[in-house]
N, CA, C and O atoms as CSV, one atom per row, in Angstrom:
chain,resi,resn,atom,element,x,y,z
A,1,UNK,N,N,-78.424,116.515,-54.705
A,1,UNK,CA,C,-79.433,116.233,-53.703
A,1,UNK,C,C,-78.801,115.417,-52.574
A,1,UNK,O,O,-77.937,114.577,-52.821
A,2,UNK,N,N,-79.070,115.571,-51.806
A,2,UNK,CA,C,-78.563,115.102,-50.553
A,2,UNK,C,C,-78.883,113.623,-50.001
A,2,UNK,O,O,-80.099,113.445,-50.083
A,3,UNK,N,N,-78.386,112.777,-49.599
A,3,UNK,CA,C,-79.145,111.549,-49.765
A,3,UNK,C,C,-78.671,110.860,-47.871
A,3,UNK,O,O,-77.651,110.742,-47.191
A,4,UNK,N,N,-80.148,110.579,-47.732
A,4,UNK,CA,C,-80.525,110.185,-46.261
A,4,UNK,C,C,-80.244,108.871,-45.875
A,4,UNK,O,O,-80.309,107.889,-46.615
A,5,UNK,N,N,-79.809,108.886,-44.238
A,5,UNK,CA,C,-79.659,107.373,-44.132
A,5,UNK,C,C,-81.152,107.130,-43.109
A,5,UNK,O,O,-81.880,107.893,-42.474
A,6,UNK,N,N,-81.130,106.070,-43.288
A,6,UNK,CA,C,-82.474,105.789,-42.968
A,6,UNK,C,C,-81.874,105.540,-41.149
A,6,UNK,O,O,-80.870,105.030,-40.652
A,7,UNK,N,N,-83.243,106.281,-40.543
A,7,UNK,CA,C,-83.091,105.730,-39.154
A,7,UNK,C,C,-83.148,104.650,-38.320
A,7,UNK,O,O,-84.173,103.975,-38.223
A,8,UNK,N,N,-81.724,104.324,-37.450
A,8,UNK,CA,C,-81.959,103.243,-36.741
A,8,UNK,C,C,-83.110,102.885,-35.901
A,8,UNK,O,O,-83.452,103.955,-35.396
A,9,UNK,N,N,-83.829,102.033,-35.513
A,9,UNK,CA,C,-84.771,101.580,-34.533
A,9,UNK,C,C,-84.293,101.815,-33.616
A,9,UNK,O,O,-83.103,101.901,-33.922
A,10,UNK,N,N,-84.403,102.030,-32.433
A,10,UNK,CA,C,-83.451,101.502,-31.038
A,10,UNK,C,C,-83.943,100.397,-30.521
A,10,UNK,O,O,-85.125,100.057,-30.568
A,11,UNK,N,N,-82.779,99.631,-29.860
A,11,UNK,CA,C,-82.753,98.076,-29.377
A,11,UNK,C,C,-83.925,97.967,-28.672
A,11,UNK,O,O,-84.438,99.078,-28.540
A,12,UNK,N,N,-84.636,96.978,-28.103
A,12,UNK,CA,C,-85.456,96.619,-26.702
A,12,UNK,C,C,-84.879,96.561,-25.742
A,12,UNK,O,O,-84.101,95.644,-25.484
A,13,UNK,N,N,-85.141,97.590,-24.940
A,13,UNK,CA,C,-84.595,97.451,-23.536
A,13,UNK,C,C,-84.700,96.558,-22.813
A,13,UNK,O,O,-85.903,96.301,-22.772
A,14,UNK,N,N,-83.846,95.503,-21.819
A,14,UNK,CA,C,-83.607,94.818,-21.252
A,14,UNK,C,C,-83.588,95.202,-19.644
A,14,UNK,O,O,-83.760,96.305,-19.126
A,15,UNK,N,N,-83.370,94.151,-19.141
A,15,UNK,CA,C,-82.831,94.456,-17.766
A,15,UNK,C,C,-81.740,94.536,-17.948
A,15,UNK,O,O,-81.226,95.423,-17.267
A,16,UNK,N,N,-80.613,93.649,-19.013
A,16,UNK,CA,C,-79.347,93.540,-18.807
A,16,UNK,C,C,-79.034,95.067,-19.026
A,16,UNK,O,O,-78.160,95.658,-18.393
A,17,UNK,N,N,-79.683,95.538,-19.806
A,17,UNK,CA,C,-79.333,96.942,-20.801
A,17,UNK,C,C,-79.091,97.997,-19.610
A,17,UNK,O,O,-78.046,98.566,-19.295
A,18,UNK,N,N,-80.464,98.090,-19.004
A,18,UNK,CA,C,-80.671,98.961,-17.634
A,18,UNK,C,C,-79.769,99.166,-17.063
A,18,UNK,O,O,-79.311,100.276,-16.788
A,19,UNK,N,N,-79.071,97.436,-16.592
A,19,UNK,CA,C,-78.559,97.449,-15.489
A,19,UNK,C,C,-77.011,98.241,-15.644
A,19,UNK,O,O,-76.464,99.009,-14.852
A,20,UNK,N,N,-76.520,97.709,-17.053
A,20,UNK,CA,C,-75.552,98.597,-17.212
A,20,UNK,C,C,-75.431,99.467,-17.376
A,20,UNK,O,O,-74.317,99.939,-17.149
A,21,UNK,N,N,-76.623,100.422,-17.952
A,21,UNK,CA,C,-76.756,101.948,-18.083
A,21,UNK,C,C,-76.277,102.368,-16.491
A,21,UNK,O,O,-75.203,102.937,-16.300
A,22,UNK,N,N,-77.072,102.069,-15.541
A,22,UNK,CA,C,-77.000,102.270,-13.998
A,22,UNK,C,C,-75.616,102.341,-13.469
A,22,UNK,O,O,-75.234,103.257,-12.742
A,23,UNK,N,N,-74.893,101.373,-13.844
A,23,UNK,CA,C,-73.843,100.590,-13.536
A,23,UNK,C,C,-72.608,101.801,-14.152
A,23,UNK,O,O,-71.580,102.212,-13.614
A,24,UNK,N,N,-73.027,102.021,-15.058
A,24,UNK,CA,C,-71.850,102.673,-15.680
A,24,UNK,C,C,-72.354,104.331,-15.410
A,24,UNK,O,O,-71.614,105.303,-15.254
A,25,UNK,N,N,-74.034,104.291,-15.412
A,25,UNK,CA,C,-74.056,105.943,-15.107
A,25,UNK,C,C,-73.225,106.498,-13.437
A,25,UNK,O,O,-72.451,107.435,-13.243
A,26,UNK,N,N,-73.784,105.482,-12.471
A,26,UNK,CA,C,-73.190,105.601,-10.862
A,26,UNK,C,C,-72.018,105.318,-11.160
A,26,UNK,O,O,-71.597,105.533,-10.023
A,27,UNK,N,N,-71.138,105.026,-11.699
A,27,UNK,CA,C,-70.029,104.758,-11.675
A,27,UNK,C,C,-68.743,106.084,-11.893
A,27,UNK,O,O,-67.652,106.433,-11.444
A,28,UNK,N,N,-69.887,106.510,-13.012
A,28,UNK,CA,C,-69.131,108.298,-13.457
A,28,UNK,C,C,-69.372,109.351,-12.534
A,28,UNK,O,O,-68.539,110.256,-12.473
A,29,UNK,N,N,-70.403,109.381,-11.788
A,29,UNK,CA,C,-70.758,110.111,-10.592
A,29,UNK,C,C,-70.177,110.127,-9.545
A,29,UNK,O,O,-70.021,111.155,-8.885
A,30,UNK,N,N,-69.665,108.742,-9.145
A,30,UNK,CA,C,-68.881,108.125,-7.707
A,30,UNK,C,C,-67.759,107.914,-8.143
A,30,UNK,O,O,-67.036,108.097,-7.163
A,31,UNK,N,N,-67.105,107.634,-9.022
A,31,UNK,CA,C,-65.492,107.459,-9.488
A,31,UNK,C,C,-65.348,106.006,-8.750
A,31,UNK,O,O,-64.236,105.732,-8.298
A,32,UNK,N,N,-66.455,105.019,-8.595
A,32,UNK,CA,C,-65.829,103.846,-8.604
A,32,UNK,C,C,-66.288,103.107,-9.825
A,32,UNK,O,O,-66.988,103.498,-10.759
A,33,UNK,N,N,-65.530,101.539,-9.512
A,33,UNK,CA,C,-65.660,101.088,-10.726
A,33,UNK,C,C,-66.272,100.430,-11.102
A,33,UNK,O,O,-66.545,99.452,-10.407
A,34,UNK,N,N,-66.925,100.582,-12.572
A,34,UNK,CA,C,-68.130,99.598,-13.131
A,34,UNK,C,C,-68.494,98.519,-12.862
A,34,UNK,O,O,-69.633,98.109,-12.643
A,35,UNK,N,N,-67.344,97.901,-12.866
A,35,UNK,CA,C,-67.605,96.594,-13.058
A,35,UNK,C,C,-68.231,96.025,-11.490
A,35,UNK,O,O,-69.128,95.217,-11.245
A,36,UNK,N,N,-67.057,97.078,-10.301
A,36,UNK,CA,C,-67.547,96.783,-8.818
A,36,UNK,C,C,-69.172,96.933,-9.150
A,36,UNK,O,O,-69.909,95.973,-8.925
A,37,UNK,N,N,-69.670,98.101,-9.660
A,37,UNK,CA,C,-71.204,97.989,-9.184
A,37,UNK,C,C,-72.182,97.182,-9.697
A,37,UNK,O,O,-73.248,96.834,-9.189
A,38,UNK,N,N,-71.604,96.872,-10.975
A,38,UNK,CA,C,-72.535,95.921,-11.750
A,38,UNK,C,C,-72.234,94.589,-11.057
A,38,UNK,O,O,-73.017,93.681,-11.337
A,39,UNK,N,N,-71.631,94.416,-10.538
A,39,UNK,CA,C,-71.527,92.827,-9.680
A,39,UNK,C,C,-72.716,93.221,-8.461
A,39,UNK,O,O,-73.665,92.450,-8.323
A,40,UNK,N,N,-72.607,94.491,-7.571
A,40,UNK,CA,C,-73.660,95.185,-6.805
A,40,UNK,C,C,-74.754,94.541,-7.147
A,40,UNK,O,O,-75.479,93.702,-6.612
A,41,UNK,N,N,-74.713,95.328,-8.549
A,41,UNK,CA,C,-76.582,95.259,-8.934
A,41,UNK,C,C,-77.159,93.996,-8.926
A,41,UNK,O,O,-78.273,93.652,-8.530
A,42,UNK,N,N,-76.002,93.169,-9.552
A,42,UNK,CA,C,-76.369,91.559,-9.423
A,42,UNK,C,C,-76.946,90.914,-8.876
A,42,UNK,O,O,-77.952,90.244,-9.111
A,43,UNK,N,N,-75.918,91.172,-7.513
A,43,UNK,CA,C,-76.473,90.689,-6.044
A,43,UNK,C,C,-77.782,90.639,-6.213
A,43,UNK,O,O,-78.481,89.672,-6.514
A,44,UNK,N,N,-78.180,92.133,-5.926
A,44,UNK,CA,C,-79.190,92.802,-5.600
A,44,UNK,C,C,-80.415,92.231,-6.513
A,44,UNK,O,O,-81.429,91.829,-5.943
A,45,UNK,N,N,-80.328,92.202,-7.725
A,45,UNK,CA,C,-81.275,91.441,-8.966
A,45,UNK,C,C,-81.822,90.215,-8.600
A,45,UNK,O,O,-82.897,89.808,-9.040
A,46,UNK,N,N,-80.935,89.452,-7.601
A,46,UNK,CA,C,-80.857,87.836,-7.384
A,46,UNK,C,C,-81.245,88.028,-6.368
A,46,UNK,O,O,-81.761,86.995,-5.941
A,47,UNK,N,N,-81.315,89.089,-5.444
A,47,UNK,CA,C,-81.814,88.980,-4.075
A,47,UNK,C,C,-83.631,89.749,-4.035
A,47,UNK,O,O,-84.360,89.922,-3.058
A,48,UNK,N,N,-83.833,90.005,-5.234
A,48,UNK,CA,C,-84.670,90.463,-5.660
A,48,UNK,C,C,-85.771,90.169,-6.888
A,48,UNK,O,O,-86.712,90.781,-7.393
A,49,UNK,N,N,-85.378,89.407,-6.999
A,49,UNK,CA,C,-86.026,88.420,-8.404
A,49,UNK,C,C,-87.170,88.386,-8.391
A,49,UNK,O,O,-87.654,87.937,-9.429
A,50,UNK,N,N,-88.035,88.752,-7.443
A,50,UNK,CA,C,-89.850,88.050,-7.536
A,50,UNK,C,C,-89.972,89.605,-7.812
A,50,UNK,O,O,-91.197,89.733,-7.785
A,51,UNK,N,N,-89.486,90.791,-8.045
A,51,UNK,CA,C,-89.889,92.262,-8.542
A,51,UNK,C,C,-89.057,92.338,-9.740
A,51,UNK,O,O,-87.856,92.345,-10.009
A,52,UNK,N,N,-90.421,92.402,-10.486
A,52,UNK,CA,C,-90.357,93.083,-11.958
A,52,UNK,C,C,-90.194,94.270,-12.461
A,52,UNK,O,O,-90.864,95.127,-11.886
A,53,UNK,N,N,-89.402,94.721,-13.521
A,53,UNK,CA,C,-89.251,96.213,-14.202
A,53,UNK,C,C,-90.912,96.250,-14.969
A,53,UNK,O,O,-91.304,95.169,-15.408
A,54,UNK,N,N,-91.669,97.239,-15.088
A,54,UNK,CA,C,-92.775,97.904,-16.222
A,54,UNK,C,C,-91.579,97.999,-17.246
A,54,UNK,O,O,-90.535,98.598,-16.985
A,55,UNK,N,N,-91.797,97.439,-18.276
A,55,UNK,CA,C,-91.307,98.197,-19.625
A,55,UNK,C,C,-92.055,98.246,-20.584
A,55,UNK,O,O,-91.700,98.817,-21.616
């Protein structure tokens, strides 16, 4: 008999989570580099702080 592994939950999404999904998805699209955009998004997070994600 075959024996099952039980399924993971998936994590709670974050902003941090997001941001790197973003970060690393534009990054494979544009051939620049991660890390450049995730410093981007940063900025941008901090210049943007009084707007909230729905999650």
């Amino acid at each position: 008999m075959k024996q099952h592994k039980p399924q993971r939950q998936p994590g709670k999404l974050s902003s941090e989570r997001i941001a790197r999904a973003v970060a690393t998805s534009t990054a494979i699209e544009t051939g620049q580099a991660s890390a450049q955009l995730a410093a981007t998004l940063a900025e941008k997070r901090e210049k943007y702080a009084y707007l909230h994600l729905a999650l």
